[in-house]
C-alpha positions in Angstrom: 0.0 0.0 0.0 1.3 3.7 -1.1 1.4 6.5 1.9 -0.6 8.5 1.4 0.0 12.5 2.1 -2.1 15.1 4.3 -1.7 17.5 1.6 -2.3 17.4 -2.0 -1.7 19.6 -4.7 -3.8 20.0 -8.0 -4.3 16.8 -9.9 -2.6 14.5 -7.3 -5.8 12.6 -6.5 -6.1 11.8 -10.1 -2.3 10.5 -10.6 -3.1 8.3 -7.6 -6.2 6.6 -9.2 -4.2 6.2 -12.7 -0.9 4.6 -10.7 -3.5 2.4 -9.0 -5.1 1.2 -12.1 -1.6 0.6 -13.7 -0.6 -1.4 -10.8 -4.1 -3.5 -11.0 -3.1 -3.9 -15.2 0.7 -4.6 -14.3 -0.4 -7.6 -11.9 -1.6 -9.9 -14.5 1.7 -10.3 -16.4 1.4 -8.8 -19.3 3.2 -5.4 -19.1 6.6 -5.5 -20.4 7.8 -2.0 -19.6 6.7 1.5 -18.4 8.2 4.9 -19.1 6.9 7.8 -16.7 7.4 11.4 -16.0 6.4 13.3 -13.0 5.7 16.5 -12.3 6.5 18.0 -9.3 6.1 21.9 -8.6 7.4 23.0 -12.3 10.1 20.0 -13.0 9.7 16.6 -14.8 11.6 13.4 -14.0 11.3 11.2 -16.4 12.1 7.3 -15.7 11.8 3.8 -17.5 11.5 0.6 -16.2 11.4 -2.9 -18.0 12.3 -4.9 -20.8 14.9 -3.2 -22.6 14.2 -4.2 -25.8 10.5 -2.4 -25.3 12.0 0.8 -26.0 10.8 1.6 -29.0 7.3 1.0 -28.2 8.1 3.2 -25.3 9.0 5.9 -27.8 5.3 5.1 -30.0 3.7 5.5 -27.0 5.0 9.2 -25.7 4.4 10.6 -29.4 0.7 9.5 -28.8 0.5 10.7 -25.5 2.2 14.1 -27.2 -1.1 13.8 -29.4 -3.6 13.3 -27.0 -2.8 16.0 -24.8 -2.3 18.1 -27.7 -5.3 17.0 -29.5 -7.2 17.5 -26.1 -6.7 21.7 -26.4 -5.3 23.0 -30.0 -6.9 20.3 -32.1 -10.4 20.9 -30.4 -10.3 24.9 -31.8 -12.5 25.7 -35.0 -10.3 27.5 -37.4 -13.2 29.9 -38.2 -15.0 30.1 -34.5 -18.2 31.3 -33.9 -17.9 33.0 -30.5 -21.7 32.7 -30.1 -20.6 28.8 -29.2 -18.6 27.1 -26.7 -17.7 23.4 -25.3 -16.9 22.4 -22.5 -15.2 19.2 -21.8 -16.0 17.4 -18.6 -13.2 14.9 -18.9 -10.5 17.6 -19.3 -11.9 21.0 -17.7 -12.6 21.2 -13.8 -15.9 19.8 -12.4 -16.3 22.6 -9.6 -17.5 26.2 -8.9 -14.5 27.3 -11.2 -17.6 27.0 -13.7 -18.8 30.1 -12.7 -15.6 32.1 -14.1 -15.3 30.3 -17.0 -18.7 31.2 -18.0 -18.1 34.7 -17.1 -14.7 34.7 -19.7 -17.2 33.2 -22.4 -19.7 35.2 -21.9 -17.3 38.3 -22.4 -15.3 37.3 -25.3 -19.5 36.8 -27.0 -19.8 40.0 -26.2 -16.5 41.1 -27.3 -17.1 40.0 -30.6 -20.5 40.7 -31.3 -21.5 37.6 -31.2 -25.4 36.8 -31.0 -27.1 36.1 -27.4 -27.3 33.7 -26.0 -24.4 31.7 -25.7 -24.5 28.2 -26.8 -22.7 25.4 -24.9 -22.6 22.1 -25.2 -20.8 19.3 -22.6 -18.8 17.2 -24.4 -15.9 14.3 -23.3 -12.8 13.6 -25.1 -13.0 10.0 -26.1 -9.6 9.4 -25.3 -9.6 11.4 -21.8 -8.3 9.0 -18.9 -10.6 11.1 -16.4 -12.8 9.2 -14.3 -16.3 10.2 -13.9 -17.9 9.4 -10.4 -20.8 8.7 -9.6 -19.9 12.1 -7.1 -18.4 14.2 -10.0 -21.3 13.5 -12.2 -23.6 14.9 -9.1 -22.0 17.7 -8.7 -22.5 18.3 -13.2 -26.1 17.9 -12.8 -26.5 19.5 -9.5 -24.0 22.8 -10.2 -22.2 22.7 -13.9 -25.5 22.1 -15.7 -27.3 24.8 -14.0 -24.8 27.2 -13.8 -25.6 28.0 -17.4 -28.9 29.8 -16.5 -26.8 32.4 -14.2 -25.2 33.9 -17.7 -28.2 33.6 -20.5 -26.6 30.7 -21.9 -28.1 27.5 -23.0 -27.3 24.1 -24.4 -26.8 23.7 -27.6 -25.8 20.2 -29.2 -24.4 22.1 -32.5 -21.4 23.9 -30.0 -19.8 20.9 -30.0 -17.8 22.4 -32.3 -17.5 25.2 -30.4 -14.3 26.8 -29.2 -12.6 25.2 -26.4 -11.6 27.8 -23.5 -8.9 27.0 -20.8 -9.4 27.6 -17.5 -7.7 31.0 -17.0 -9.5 31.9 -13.3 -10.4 35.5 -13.0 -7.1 36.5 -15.7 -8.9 37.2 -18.4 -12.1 38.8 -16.7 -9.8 41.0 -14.8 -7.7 42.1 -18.2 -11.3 42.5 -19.9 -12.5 45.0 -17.2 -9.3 47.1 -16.9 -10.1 47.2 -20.8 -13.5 48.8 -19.6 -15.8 45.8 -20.5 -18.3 45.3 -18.3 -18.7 42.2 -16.0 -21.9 40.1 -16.6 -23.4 39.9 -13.5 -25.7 36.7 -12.3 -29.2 36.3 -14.0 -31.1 34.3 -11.4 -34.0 32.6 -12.3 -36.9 34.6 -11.0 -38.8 31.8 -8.9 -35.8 31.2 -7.1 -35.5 34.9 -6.1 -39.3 35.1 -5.3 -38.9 32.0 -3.1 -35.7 33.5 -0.6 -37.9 36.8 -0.7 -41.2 34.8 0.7 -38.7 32.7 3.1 -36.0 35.0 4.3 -36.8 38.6 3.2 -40.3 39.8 3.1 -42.1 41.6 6.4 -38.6 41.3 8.1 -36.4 45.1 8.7 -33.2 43.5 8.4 -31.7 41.4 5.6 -30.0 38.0 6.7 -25.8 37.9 6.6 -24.4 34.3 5.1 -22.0 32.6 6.3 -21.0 29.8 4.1 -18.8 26.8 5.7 -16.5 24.7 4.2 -16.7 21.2 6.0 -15.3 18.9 3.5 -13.4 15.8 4.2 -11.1 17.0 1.6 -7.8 19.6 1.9 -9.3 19.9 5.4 -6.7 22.5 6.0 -9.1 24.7 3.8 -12.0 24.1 5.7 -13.9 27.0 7.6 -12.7 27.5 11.2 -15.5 25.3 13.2 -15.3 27.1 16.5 -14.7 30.5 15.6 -17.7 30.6 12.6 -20.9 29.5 15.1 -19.0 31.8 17.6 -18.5 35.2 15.3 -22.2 34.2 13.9 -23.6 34.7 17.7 -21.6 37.8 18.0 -23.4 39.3 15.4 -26.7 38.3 16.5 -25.8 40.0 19.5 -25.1 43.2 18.0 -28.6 43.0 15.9 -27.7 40.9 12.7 -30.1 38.4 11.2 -27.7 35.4 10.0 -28.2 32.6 7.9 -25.1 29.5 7.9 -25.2 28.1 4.9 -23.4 24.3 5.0 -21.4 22.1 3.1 -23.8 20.1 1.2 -23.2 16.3 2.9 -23.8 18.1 6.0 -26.9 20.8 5.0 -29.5 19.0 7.3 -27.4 18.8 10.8 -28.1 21.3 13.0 -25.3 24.0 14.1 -25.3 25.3 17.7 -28.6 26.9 17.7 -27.9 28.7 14.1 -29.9 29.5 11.6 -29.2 27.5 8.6 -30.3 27.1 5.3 -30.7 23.5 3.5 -32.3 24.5 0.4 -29.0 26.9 -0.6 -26.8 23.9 0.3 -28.3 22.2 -2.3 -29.9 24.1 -4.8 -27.6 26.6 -6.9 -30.6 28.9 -7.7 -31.4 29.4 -4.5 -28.3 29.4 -2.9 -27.5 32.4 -5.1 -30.7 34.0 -4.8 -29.9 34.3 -1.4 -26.1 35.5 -1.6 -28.1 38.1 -4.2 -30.6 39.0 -1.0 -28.0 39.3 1.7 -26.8 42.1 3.6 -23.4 40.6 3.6 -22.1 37.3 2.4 -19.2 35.6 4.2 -16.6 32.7 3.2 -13.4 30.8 3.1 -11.9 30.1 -0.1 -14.1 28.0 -1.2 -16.1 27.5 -4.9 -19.4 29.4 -3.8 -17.2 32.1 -3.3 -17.2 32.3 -7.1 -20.9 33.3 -7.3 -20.5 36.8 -5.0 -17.6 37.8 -7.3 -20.1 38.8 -10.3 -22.7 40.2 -7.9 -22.9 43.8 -6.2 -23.6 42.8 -2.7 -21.2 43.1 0.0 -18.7 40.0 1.0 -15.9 39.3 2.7 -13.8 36.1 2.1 -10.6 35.0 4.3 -7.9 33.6 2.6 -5.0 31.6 3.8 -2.5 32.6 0.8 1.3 31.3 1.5 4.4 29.4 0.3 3.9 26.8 2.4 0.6 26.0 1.0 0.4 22.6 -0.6 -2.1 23.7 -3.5 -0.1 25.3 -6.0 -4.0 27.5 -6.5 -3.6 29.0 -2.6 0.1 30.0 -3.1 1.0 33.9 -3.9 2.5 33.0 -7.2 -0.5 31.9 -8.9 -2.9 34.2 -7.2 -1.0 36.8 -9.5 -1.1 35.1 -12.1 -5.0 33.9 -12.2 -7.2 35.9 -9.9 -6.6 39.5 -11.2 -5.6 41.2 -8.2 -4.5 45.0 -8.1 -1.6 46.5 -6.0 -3.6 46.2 -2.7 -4.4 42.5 -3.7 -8.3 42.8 -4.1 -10.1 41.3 -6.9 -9.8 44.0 -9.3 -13.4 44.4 -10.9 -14.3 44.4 -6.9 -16.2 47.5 -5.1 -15.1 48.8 -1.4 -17.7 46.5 -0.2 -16.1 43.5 -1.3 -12.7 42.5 0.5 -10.3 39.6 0.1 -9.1 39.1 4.2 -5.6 37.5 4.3 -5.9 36.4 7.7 -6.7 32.8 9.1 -10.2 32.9 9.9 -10.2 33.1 14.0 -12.7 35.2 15.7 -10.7 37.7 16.6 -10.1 38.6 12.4 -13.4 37.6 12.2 -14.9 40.5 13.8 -12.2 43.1 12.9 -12.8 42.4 9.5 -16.7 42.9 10.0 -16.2 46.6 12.0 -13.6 47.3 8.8 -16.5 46.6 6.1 -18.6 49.1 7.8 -22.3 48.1 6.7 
């Protein structure tokens, strides 16, 4: 059995379960050899292992590798694209709230170009990807990829298959757009979804609800929200008059929380957990992906973000914050009002309620 880490980086998870299936292959005696290269940080080590005189099928097999991965990004692009149109491949492009600024960079470039509304998508899979789709992953598509389309006017659309194909640039491109002095589409909730938090949470009361959303996961639990200092700061400021809602991980959106208000239906429903972010006084968070959804509203938020060297996700470390989240000088999210603050401080109640007096509602 391989020992397994605390802390993984991007993609690790996913190297694991392909070196566990190559194991599983190797064990009935029929592999002969195995070249491999691993990345670590930003090097390669490249290795081989086996018969020697398997080299040159070694060789045929990183030249189709070399084509797959190529084939996987430059191959998919129309030479004449219609920016009206977009894929997006579930085997190769994350299966997580990073949907939300994706759709926002397509939904720009459309504009951009003059495209006609709306924009077309379609979900496609590469049929050589080595991805494998859960039976968890593909909840998450239906219950938060699928619908995320409605929150930008776009729609499926089975002729976008040959749509363009769009990395995953994080907020890069947005951010570039704006200081261009394009505008940044903002979320189109459905309507009944917004009626429905109004009825609930809104309507006949003087103060609107602040959210707390809690990341519980038993994933990079390193990530996860503070659990004594959230429940804690959440009474404080329903001691100093504040109506709040906590809003929890999903797995746990029917267990009760100290007392707490908390809110179910937003745990699991994307429409109404953004109808309510959209209704809020103030929406609070970790880095985590509903944190995606406040960046292309107007509504107040504050998220707390443990940003080092010492992180063990490449995405939490300085260097690619630069490079992918379009901060300005002061490190704030750059299409962002003064409303809306990144918090570089671990989340402990003592920053926690600092941060609130700072935002000054």
């Amino acid at each position: 059995m391989l020992e397994k880490s605390t802390h993984r980086v991007a993609g690790n998870e996913k190297v694991l379960e392909g070196l566990y299936k190559a194991i599983e292959r190797t064990n009935k005696g029929l592999v002969r050899a195995m070249g491999i290269q691993l990345c670590e940080h930003h090097g390669v080590e490249s290795s081989y292992w086996g018969d020697e005189n398997a080299k040159a099928e070694i060789v045929f097999g990183c030249r189709t590798l070399e084509f797959m991965i190529i084939s996987s990004t430059a191959k998919l692009q129309p030479t004449d694209p219609d920016l009206s149109m977009a894929q997006y491949d579930i085997g190769l492009h994350p299966i997580c709230f990073d949907i939300i600024p994706w759709l926002a960079t397509v939904e720009m470039a459309r504009v951009r170009a003059g495209a006609p509304a709306p924009l077309k998508m379609c979900f496609v899979r590469t049929t050589n990807s080595l991805v494998h789709l859960t039976p968890e992953r593909m909840a998450f598509f239906e219950k938060v990829i699928r619908p995320a389309l409605t929150l930008f006017g776009a729609v499926e659309d089975t002729q976008a298959a040959g749509g363009r194909f769009v990395d995953f640039t994080g907020l890069r491109d947005i951010a570039y757009a704006y200081g261009k002095g394009e505008q940044i589409p903002k979320l189109q909730i459905p309507k009944s979804a917004v009626d429905l938090v109004y009825r609930t949470y809104i309507e006949g009361v003087e103060q609107r609800p602040v959210t707390i959303t809690l990341r519980e996961t038993g994933y990079y639990e390193y990530r996860n929200s503070n659990p004594k200092a959230w429940p804690l700061f959440a009474r404080w400021l329903q001691d100093i008059g504040e109506r709040v809602i906590v809003v929890r991980d999903t797995a746990k959106a029917d267990e009760p929380l100290d007392g707490l208000v908390t809110c179910p239906s937003a745990s699991r429903d994307l429409y109404y957990r953004a109808a309510l972010y959209a209704q809020a006084k103030a929406n609070l968070f970790v880095t985590n992906g509903p944190w995606a959804l406040a960046l292309f509203m107007d509504v107040p938020w504050l998220c707390f973000a443990s940003i080092d060297d010492e992180q063990p996700e490449e995405c939490n470390r300085p260097e690619w914050w630069a490079k992918f989240m379009g901060l300005n000088e002061q490190k704030q999210i750059v299409f962002a009002n003064d409303k809306q603050r990144i918090v570089y401080k671990p989340d402990t109640f003592d920053n926690l309620v600092a941060a609130w007096k700072e935002l000054d509602l």
